[in-house]
C-alpha positions, 0 to 999 in steps of 0.5 A, spaced: 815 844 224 817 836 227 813 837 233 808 842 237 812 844 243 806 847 247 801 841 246 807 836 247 808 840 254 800 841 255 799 833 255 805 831 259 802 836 264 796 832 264 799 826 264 803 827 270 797 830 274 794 824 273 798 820 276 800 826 282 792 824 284 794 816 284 800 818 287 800 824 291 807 824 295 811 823 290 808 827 285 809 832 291 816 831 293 818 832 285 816 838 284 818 839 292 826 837 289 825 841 282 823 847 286 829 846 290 834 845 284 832 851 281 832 857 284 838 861 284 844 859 288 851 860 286 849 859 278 842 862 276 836 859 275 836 860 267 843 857 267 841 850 271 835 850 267 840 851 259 843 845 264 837 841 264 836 843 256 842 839 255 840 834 260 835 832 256 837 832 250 843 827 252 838 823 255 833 823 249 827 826 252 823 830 249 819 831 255 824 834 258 827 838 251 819 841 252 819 843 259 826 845 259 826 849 253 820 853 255 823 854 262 829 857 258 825 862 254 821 864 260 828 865 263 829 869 257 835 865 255 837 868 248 838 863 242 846 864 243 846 861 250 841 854 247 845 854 241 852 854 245 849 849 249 846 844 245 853 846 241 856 842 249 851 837 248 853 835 240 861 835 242 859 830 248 853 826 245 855 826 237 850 824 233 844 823 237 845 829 241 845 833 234 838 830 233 835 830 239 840 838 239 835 840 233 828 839 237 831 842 243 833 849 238 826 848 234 822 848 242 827 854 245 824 858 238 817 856 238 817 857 246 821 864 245 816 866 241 810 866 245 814 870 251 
C-alpha cells in the first residue's frame, strides 16, 4: 500500500482542529461552506463529492484524495464511478493526474472497504 488513508485523514483532522481552536471563525465558516456545497441539489451529494475527487487529484492533494475518496465510499460510490472519474481526471490532467489518479483509486478502495 502507498499510503494508510484513514491515518492520513485521522491527522489532517487533527491538524485542522488545531487550528479551528486558533482561529474559530474561519474553521466555522468552512465547514459552514462545505456543508452548503455538498448537500443534494440539482446533482447529488456522491456526484459533488466524486467532483471533488477529481478536484483533488487535479490539484495534487492528497488530503483532499483522503478526505473526498472516504466521502465518495461513505456515499457508496461504486469503483466504476471513481475509475471513470479519475479516467476525466487523466484525460485533462496527463501525467500527473495518473499519478495523483492511483492514490485516489487506492484511497476510495481502502475506505470502501471499511464501509
Amino acid at each position: 500500500m502507498y499510503k494508510d488513508w484513514s491515518k492520513t485523514t485521522d491527522e489532517l483532522t487533527a491538524l485542522m482542529q488545531q487550528f479551528g481552536k486558533g482561529h474559530p471563525e474561519v474553521a466555522k465558516g468552512f465547514s459552514q461552506l462545505a456543508k452548503a456545497a455538498e448537500k443534494d441539489g440539482a446533482m447529488s451529494a456522491k456526484d459533488k463529492e466524486l467532483m471533488a475527487l477529481a478536484i483533488g487529484v487535479s490539484i495534487r492533494c492528497e488530503g483532499c484524495i483522503a478526505f473526498h475518496a472516504k466521502a465518495a465510499a461513505g456515499y457508496r460510490a461504486t469503483r466504476a464511478e471513481v475509475l471513470e472519474t479519475i479516467g476525466v481526471c487523466l484525460y485533462m490532467g496527463g501525467g500527473p493526474a495518473f499519478v495523483y489518479g492511483a492514490q485516489a483509486l487506492e484511497a476510495f478502495d481502502a475506505f470502501a472497504e471499511e464501509a
